[in-house]
C-alpha positions in Angstrom: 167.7 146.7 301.2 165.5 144.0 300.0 165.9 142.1 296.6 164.6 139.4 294.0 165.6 136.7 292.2 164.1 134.5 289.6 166.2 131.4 290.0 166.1 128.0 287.3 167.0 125.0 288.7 167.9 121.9 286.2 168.8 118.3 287.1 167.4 116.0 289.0 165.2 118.1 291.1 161.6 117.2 290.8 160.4 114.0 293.0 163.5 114.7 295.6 161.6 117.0 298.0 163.3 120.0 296.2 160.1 122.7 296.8 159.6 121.6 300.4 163.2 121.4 301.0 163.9 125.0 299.4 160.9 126.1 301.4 162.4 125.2 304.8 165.7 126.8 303.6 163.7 130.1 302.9 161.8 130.6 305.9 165.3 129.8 307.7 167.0 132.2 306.4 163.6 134.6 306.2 163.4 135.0 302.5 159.7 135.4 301.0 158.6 133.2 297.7 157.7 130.6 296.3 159.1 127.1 294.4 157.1 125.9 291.8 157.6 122.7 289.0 157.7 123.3 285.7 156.4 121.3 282.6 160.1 120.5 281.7 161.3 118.9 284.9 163.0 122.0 286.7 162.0 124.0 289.2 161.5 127.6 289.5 162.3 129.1 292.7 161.3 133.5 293.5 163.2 134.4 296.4 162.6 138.2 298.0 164.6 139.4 300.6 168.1 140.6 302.3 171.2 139.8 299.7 173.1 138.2 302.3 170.5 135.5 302.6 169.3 135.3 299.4 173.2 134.5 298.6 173.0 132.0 301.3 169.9 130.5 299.6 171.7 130.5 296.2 174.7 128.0 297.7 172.2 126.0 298.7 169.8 125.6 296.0 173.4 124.7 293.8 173.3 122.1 295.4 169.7 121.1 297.0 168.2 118.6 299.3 170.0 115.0 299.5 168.3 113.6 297.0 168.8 115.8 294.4 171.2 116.5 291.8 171.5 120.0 290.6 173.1 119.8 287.2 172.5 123.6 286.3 171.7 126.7 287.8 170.5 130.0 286.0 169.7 133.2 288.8 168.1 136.5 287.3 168.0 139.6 289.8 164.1 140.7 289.2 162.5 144.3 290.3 162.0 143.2 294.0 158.2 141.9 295.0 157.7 140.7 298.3 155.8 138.0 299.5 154.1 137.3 303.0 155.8 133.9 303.1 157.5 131.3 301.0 154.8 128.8 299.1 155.1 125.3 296.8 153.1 125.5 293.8 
């Protein structure tokens, strides 16, 4: 059964390669989306797909590409919407 989540990201995550990075992790673990910058420095990732990925997704994006430095984490299980792929806005 396919799920969603709405998932906040806060730290040091813009200018790191956080949407492209989170975008490789996605299609790896075939999850549907997208991860997007927000005014406010964070990033906003959708992710649509099987719960055991989308889990596997969630320890990642804790702690994100190299670069980056997750300081907080909010997740928020949405009505599920899928996506033909996983796209940076």
């Amino acid at each position: 059964m396919k799920v969603s989540y709405v998932v906040h990201v806060s730290g040091k995550v813009q200018g790191v390669y956080f949407r492209v990075s989170s975008q490789q992790k996605a299609i790896d673990f075939g999850l549907s989306g997208y991860a997007k910058n927000l005014a406010d420095g964070d990033v906003e990732v959708f992710v649509s797909g099987e719960q055991e990925n989308i889990d596997k997704m969630l320890i990642w994006l804790k702690q994100g590409p190299e670069l980056a430095q997750v300081t907080k984490l909010e997740k928020k299980k949405v009505d599920n919407q899928e996506h033909s792929f996983f796209s940076i806005s």
